[in-house]
C-alpha positions in Angstrom: 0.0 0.0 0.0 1.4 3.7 -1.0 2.6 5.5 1.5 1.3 9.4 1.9 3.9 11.8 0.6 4.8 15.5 2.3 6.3 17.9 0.7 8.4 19.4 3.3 9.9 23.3 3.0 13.7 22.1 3.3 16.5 24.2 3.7 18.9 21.8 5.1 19.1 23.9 8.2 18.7 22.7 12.4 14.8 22.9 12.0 13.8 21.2 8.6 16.8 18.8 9.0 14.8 16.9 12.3 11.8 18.0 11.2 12.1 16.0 8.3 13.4 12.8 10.4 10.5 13.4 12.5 7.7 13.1 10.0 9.0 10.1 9.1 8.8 8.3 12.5 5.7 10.3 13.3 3.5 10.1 10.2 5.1 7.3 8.5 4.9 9.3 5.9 7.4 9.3 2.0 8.9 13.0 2.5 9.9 15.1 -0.8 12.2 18.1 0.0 11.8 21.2 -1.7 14.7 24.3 -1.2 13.6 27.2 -2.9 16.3 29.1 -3.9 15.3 33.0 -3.4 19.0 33.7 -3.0 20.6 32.0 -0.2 23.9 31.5 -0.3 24.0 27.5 0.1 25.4 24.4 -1.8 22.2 23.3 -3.4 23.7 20.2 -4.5 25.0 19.2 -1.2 21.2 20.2 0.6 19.9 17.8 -1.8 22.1 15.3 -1.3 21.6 15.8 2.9 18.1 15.7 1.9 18.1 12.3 0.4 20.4 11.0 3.3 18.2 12.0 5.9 15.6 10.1 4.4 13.5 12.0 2.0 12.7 10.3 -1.6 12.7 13.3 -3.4 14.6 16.6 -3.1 13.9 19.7 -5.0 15.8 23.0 -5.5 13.6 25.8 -6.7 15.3 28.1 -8.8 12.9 31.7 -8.2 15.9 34.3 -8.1 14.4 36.3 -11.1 11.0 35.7 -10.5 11.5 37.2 -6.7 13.3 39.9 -7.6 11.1 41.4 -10.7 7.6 39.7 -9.6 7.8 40.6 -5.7 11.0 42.5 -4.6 10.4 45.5 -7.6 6.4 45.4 -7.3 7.1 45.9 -3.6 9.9 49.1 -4.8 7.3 50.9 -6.8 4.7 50.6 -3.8 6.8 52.0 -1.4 5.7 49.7 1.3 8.1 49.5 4.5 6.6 48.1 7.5 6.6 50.4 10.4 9.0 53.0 8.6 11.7 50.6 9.2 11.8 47.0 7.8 12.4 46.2 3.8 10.1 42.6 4.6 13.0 40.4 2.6 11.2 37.7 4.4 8.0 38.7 4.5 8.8 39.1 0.4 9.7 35.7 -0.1 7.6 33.2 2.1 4.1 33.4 0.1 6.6 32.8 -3.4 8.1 30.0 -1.5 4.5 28.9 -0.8 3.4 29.1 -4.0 6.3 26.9 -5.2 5.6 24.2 -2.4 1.7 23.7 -3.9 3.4 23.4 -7.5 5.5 20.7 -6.5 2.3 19.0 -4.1 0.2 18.7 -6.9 3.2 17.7 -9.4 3.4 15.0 -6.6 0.3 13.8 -6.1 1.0 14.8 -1.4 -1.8 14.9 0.6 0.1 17.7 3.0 3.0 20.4 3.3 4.9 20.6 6.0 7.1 23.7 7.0 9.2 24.3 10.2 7.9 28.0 10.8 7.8 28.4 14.6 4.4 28.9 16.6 5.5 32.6 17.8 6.5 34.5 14.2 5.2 35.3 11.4 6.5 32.9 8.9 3.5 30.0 9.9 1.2 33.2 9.0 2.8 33.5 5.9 3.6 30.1 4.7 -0.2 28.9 5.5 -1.8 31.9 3.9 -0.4 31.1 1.1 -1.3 27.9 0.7 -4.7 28.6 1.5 -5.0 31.0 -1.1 -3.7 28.8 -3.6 -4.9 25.1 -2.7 -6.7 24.7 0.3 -7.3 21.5 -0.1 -3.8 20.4 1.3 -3.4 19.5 4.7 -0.6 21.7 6.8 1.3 19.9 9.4 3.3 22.4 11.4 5.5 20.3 13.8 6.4 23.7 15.6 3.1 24.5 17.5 2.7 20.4 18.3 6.1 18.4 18.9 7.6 18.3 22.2 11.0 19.6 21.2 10.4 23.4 22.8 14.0 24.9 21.4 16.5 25.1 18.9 19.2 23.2 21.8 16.1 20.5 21.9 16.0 20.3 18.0 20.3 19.9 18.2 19.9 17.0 20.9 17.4 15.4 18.7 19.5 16.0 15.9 23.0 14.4 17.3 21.0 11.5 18.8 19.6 11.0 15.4 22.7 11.2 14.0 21.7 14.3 11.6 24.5 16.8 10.7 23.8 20.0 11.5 24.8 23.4 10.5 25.2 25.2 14.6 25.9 24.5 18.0 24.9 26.0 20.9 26.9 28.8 21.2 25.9 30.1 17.6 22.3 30.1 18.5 21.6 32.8 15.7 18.2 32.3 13.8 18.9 34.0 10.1 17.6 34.2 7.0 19.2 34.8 3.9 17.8 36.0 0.4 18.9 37.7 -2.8 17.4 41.3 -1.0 18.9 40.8 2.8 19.8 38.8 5.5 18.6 38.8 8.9 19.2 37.9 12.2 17.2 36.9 15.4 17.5 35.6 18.6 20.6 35.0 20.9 21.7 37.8 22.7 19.5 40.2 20.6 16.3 38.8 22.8 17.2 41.4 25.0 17.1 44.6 23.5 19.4 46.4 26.1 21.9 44.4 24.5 24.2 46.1 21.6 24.5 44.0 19.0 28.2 42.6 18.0 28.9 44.4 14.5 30.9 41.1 14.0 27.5 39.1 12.8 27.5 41.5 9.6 27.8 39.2 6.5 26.5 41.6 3.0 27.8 44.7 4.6 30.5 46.7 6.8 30.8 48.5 10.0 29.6 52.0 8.8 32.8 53.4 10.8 34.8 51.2 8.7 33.5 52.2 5.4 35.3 53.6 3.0 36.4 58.2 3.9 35.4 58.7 0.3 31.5 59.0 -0.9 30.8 56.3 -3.9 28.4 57.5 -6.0 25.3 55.6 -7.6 22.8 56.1 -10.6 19.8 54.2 -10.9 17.5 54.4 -13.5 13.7 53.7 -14.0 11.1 52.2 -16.2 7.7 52.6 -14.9 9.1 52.5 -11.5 11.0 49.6 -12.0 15.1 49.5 -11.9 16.5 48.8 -15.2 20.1 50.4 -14.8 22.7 50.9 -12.5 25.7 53.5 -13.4 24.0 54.3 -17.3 24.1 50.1 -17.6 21.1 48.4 -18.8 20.7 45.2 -16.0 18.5 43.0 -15.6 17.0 43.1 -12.0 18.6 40.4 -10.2 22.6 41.1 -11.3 21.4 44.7 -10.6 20.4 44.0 -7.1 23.1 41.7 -6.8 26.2 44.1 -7.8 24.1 46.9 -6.0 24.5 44.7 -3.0 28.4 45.0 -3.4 28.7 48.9 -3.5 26.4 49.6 -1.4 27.3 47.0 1.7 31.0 47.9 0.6 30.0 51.6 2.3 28.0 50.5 5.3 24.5 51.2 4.2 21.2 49.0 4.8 21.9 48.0 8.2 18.7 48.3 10.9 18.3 47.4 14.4 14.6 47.2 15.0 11.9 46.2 17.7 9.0 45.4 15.5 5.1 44.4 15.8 4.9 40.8 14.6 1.6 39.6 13.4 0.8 37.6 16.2 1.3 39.7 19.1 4.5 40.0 20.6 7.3 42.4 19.4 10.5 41.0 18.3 14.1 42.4 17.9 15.7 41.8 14.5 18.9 43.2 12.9 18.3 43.2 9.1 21.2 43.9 6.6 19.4 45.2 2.8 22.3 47.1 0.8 20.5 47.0 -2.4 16.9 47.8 -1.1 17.9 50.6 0.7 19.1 52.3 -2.1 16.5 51.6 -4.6 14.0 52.6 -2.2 15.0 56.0 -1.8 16.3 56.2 -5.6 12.7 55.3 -6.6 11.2 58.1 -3.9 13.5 60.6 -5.0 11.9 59.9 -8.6 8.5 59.9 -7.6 9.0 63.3 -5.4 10.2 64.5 -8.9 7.3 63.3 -11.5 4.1 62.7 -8.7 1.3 65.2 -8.2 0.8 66.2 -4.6 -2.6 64.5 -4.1 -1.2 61.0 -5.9 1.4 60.9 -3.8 -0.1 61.6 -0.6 -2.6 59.0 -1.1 -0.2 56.6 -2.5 1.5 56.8 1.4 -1.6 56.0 2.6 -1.8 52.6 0.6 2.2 51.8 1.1 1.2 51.8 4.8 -1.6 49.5 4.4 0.7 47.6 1.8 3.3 47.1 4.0 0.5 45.3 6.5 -0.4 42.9 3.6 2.9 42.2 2.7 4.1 41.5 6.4 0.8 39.5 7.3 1.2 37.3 4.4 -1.7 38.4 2.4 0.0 38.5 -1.0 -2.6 36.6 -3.0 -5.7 38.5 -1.6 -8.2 40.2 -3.5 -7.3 43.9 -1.4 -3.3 43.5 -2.1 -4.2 42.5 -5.7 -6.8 45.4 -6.0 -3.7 48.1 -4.4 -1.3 46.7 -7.2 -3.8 48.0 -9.7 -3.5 51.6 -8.2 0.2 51.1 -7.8 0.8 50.4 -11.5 -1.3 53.2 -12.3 1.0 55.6 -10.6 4.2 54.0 -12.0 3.2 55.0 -15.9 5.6 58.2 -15.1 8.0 56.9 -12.8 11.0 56.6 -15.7 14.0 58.5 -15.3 17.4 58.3 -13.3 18.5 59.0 -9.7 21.5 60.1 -8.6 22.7 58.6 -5.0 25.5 59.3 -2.6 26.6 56.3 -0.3 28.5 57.1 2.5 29.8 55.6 6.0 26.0 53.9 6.1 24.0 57.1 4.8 22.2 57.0 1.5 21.3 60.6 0.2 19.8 61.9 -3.6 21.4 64.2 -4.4 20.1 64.1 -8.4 17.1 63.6 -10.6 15.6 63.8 -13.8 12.7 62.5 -16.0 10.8 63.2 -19.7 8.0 63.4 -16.9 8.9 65.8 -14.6 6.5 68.0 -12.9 9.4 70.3 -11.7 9.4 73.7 -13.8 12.3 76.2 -13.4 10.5 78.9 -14.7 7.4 78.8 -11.9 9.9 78.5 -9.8 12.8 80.7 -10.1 13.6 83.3 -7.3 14.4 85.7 -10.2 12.5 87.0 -12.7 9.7 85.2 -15.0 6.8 85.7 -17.5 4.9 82.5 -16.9 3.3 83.6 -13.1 1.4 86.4 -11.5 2.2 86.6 -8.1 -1.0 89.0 -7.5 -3.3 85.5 -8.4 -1.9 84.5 -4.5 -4.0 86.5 -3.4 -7.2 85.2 -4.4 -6.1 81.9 -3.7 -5.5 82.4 -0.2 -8.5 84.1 0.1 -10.7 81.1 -1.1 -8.6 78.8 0.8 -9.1 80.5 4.2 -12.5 81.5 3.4 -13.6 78.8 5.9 -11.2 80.1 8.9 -12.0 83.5 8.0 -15.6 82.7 8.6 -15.1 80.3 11.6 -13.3 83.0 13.5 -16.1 86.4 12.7 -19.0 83.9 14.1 -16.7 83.6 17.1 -16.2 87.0 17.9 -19.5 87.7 17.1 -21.1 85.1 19.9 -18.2 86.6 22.4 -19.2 90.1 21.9 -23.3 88.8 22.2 -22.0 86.8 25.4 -23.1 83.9 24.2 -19.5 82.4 24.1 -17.0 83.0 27.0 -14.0 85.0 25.4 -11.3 83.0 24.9 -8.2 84.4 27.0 -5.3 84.3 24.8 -2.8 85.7 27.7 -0.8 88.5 27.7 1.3 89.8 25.0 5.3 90.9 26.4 7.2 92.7 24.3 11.1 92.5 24.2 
């Protein structure tokens, strides 16, 4: 009689490396590993080989590099979306693609379930399961997390040396990290308590600020409908530009964070996230859009970047509202072509440059000095219609005060120096 088969979310790590011994002597399940490969810097052959030896009869690697960076990654760019003003979401980014590469490879396989090894306190179960929902909800989601007895990553390394499973940490590098072509971040140890300064030492895309380079380097970026197509007046295509982005800009200290954020489910964690190439082409593409958007677009487009940023960071890529936003966010892109001009320095990122076909800025309405094309005396019926309202607000006042129907308001006294 066939056996069930799981496709676990395998990355050859501490937690999907017992996890996937585990569903084997738990379920008596056939286990098909699946590594996605958003840009991890791993031996794909040797996790699939690791894969195999631990037991699974199929292993997988996902090749989704381009498809994360143009599909997810730039759509995410010409939002603007950044969760709580602070956090680029290179996870939060990746985990419903991941998802959506874990159903493929289900129904290729004929499994009845997906496992993943997403803890019960983060995001990551939200994100992975949402997913999956969206896209087949018929397949069952074991989450050994929120169920086994193992209660900590030292649990998960006693099970895995008395299993006889290699793992890639001990117990004095307890760091939880995660690694993708747009950041790398890292949890838990000593950053659980957020009195403690984190050790510059755990930086891996970029330097100490302080030990950047004394000289500025100096980027240009340009635009297609809000999208990155150059770097430096070269055409690229968007993952070798993100990835040699990643060089200059780590190269000069910039895209480091140290954050307390919200997570979904309750509880605030700490996180130090390292994103040299977002950074930049997050304020490049701002820059542009200060340069080419209307006032009232772009005030309402913040308005939808924060609810974006929710979306994105819940896991809610594949809903009808974050579909419907990316609609309006297209929209406003149609004009967002041009180039930026950025300074990187000792962890700063500053524009300092910007042009477009589609720029709204006009030198002559402008200018301090003399011009034919505005007349100033129109001011003054502007400001008069625009305060008509406050004008009118503050005579029925006075009026009430002097009728005593309103006690006067005592403005204090006025001292002259």
């Amino acid at each position: 009689m066939n056996k069930d088969k799981v496709v676990l979310a395998y990355s050859g790590g501490l937690d999907t490396s017992v996890i996937l011994t585990w569903l084997k002597e738990t379920y008596d399940m056939e286990v098909i590993a699946v590594c996605v490969d958003v840009g991890q810097k791993d031996d794909f052959e040797a996790v699939k080989k690791k894969a195999m030896e631990t037991g699974a009869i199929k292993a997988y690697v996902v090749d989704v590099k381009e498809e994360f960076v143009q599909d997810y990654l730039f759509q995410g760019i010409k939002s603007g979306a950044i969760y709580e003003e602070d956090y680029l979401m290179g996870t939060a980014y990746a985990r419903p693609l991941i998802a959506k590469k874990l159903v493929e490879v289900a129904e290729l396989e004929g499994a009845v379930a997906i496992a993943h090894g997403a803890t019960g306190k983060g995001n990551d179960q939200v994100r992975f399961e949402a997913g999956i929902k969206a896209l087949n909800p018929r397949l069952k989601i074991i989450a050994p997390w929120r169920f086994w007895s193992l209660k900590s990553r030292e649990d998960c390394i006693d099970y895995a040396i008395e299993h006889g499973i290699p793992i890639p940490v001990t117990k004095k590098d307890i760091y939880s990290r995660d690694e993708n072509v747009w950041h790398l971040s890292h949890e838990g140890g000593n950053l659980e308590n957020p009195w403690n300064e984190h050790d510059p030492s755990i930086y891996k895309l970029t330097v100490q600020p302080e030990k950047a380079p004394d000289a500025p380097t100096f980027v240009t970026i340009g635009f297609e409908e809000g999208v990155p197509v150059s770097l430096n007046g070269v055409k690229k295509g968007g993952l070798d530009l993100v990835l040699e982005l990643n060089e200059i800009a780590g190269a000069n200290g910039v895209g480091l964070i140290d954050i307390v954020e919200n997570r979904l489910v309750g509880m605030k964690s700490r996180g130090v996230y390292e994103t040299p190439a977002g950074t930049v082409l997050y304020q490049a593409h701002k820059g542009l859009e200060k340069l080419v958007l209307d006032r009232a677009t772009m005030s309402f487009k913040r308005t939808v970047a924060a609810r974006y940023s929710e979306l994105v960071y819940d896991g809610l890529l594949f809903s009808p509202l974050k579909l419907a936003l990316d609609a309006f966010i297209n929209e406003t892109q149609k004009v967002v072509t041009g180039e930026v001009k950025v300074k990187l320095y000792k962890g700063n990122c500053m524009v300092v440059a910007s042009k477009s076909d589609f720029t709204l800025y006009d030198e002559r309405y402008v200018t301090f000095g003399a011009d034919d094309v505005y007349n100033q005396q129109d001011a003054e019926g502007f400001i008069n219609l625009f305060t008509l309202s406050l004008k009118i607000g503050a005579i029925k006042r006075l009026e009430a005060e002097e009728a005593g129907k309103l006690e006067h308001e005592d403005k204090g006294e006025i001292v002259f120096v």
